[in-house]
N, C-alpha and C positions, 0 to 999 in steps of 0.2 A: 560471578559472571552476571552476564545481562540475560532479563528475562527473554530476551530475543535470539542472544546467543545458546539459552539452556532450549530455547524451544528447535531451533533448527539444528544445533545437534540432536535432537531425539527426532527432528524430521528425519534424517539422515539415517538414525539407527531403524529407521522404520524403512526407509527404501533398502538399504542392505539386505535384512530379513527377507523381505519383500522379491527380491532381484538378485541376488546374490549367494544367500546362505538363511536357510530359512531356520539356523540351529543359532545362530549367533546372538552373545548375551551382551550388553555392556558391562555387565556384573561378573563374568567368565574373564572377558578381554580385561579387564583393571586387572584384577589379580595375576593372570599371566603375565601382562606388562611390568605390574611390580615383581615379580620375579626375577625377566628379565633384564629392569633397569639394575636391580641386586647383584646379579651377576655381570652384567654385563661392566658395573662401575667398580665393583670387586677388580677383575680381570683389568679394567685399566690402570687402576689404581700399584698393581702388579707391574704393568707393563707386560703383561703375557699377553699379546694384542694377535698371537700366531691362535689363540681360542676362540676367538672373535668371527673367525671368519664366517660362518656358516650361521649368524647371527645378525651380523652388520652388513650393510653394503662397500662394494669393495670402494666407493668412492669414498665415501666415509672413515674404510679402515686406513687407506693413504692418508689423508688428512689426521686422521688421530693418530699415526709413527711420527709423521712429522711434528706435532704440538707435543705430544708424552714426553718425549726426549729431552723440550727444552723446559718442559718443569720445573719447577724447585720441589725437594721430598716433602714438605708440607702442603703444599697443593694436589703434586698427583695422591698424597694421603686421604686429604678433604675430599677425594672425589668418590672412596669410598661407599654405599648404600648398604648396610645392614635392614635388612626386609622390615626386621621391628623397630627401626629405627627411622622407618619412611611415617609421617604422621598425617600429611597430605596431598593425596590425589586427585586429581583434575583432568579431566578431557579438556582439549583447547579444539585445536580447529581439526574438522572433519570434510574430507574428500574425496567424490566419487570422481571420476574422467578415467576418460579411454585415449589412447593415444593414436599417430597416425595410422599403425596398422592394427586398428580395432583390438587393441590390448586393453582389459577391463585391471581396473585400479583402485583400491578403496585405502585411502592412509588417516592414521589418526595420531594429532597426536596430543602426548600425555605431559603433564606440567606434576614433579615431583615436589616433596618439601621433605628434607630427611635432616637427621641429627647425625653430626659428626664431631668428634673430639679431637679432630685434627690441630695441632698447633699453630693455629693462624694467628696474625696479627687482628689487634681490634680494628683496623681499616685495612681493607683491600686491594689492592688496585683498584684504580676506577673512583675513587673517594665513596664507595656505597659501601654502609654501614653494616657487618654483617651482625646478625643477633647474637647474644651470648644467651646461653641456660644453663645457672651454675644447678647444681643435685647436691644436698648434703651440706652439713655444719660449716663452720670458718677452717675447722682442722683437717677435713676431708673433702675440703667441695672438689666437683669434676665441672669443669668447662665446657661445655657443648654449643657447637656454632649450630644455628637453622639454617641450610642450603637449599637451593635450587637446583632441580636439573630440567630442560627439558629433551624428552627422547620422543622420534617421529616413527611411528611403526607402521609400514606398508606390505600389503597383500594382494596379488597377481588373483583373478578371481576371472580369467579367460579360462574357457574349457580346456582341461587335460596339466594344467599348470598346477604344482607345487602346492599343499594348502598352510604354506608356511609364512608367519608375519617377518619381516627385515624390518631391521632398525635401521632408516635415508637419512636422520640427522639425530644427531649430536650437543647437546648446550647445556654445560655447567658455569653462566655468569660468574664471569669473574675468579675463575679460575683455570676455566680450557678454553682461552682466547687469544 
């Protein structure tokens, strides 16, 4: 990221603190999020999307019955996130706003990079190349794609409100589109 971008998310993590939640880590919030991007991609990958609820937003959970379904099993496979299989995380963009009835809002979201062994083709839809990582000699190598996700986790931070993150979006490139 850009030095300008690393600086005004950590302005950001500083106003939160500040106005918000004076216990909150960036270093707490990453790891809960990989969590549950792990779970949450586990569970699509499934099509158990009736788990989802109280995770995702329900506008969210509509839209992913409608894409899961028309899948192929090697893609909803790929979508998969094994926790020690995520190798790179990243904050992207960060957002405070209130809405018309003074509803306090804080979302962030997170840019995943995980390893999956799903059966993909060398090209994707889309003609973008996804990475191979083979592990292991010519008699035993394992295949491993580098994937992208990105998952938008938002939190209601009005007095008396839930102190729970939702996940408002969804985006595995190139494979849940």
């Amino acid at each position: 990221t850009s030095p300008f971008a690393w600086l005004r998310t950590r302005f950001y993590y500083l106003l939160i603190r500040l106005y918000f939640d004076q216990d909150f880590s960036i270093e707490e919030f990453t790891r809960g999020a990989k969590q549950a991007f792990s779970v949450v991609s586990k569970l699509l990958s499934q099509c158990k999307l009736d788990l989802l609820d109280q995770l995702v937003s329900a506008e969210v959970l509509q839209v992913l019955k409608e894409k899961i379904s028309l899948l192929p099993d090697n893609h909803r496979d790929a979508l998969a996130a094994d926790i020690d299989a995520i190798m790179y995380t990243t904050e992207g963009d960060v957002r405070i706003y209130y809405d018309d009835d003074g509803m306090k809002f804080v979302s962030i979201l997170m840019r995943f990079w995980y390893l999956n062994g799903a059966n993909l083709p060398d090209e994707v839809p889309g003609e973008t190349k996804v990475f191979q990582i083979v592990f292991g000699d010519e008699s035993t190598k394992e295949k491993r794609h580098l994937l992208t996700a990105n998952y938008e986790f938002q939190r209601e931070f009005t007095e008396g409100a839930k102190p729970d993150w939702t996940i408002t979006r969804i985006e595995h490139p190139r494979l849940l589109e």
